[in-house]
N, C-alpha and C positions, 0 to 999 in steps of 0.2 A: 062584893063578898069579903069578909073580913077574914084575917087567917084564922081566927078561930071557928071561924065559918066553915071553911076550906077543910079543916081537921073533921069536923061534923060531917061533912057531907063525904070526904073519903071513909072514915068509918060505918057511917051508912051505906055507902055502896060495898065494901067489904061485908058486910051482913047480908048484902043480895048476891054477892059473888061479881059484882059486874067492874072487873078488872078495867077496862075503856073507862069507867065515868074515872075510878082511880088515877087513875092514867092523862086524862086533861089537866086534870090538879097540880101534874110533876115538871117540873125543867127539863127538857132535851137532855139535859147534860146532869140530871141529877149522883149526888153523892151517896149511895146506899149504902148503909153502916158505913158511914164516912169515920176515917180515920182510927178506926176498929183494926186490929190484927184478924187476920184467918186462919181462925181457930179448928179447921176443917170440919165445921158442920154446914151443910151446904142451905140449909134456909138461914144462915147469919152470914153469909160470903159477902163480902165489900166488893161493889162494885161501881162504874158509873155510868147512867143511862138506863132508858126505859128497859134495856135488854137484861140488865140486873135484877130492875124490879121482877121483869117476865119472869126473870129466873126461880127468885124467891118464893111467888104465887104459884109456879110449877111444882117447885117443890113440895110443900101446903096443900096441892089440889086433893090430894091424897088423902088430907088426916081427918080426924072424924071431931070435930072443935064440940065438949062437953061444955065450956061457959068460956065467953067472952064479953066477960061486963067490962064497959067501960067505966070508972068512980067516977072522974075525975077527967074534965079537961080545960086546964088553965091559960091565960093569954099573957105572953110575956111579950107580944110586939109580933117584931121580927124571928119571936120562936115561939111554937105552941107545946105545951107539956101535956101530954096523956097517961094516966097512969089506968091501968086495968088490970084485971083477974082471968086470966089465962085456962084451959085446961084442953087438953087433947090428948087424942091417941096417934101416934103415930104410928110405920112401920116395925119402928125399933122398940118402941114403950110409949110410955103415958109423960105427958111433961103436964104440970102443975105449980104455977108459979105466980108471983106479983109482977107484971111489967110494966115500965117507963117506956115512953116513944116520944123523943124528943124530935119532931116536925123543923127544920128552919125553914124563913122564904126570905127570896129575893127579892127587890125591885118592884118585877112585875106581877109581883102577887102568886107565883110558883112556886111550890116547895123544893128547894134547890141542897137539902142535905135531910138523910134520915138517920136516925139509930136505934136499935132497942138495945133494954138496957134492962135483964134476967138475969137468973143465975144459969150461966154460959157453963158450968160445971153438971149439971141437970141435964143439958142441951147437948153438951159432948159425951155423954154418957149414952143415951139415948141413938144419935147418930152414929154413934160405932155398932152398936147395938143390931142396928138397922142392916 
């Protein structure tokens, strides 16, 4: 499976909800919002390992997702770029926005760093909110 492959079939399974298929796709030791500050919104908290990602999908389990198109998903190698249309409700308000999801992989064909990449201003708003 090719990494752009990899992006495809994790965004499908985030459309079914099924966190495990998610989950085979990633590094042991992946970088979630790698090299991001912690802006204290708890669904863009950087961390590393499946337990981060858990984290993130926990958080999320909650909200009520109005559109998540995906435009756009490009193959740059060793990084796959997503760019999509976001919208949801959360506990705190409503976020609405363009997002980036820059995927890297390793070696073994794992995706071994993530980022999004929103208006985190939106996102802090919202989560204080909350």
């Amino acid at each position: 499976m090719s990494n752009l492959q990899t992006v495809q079939a994790i965004y499908a399974a985030f459309g079914q909800g099924d966190i495990p298929t998610i989950l085979t796709h990633l590094a042991d030791d992946i970088r979630w919002e790698d090299g991001a500050p912690d802006h204290g919104i708890p669904w863009l908290k950087p961390g590393i390992g499946h337990g981060a990602v858990l984290g993130f999908f926990q958080v999320i389990a909650g909200w009520k997702f109005e559109r998540f198109e995906i435009q756009s998903v490009v193959d740059g190698g060793a990084a796959v770029i997503g760019l999509l249309s976001v919208a949801a409700r959360t506990p705190g308000g409503s976020v609405d926005n363009l997002e980036v999801h820059i995927w890297r992989f390793n070696e073994q064909g794992k995706v071994c760093s993530f980022n999004h990449v929103l208006d985190t201003v939106q996102h802090l708003r919202v989560a204080q909110a909350a």
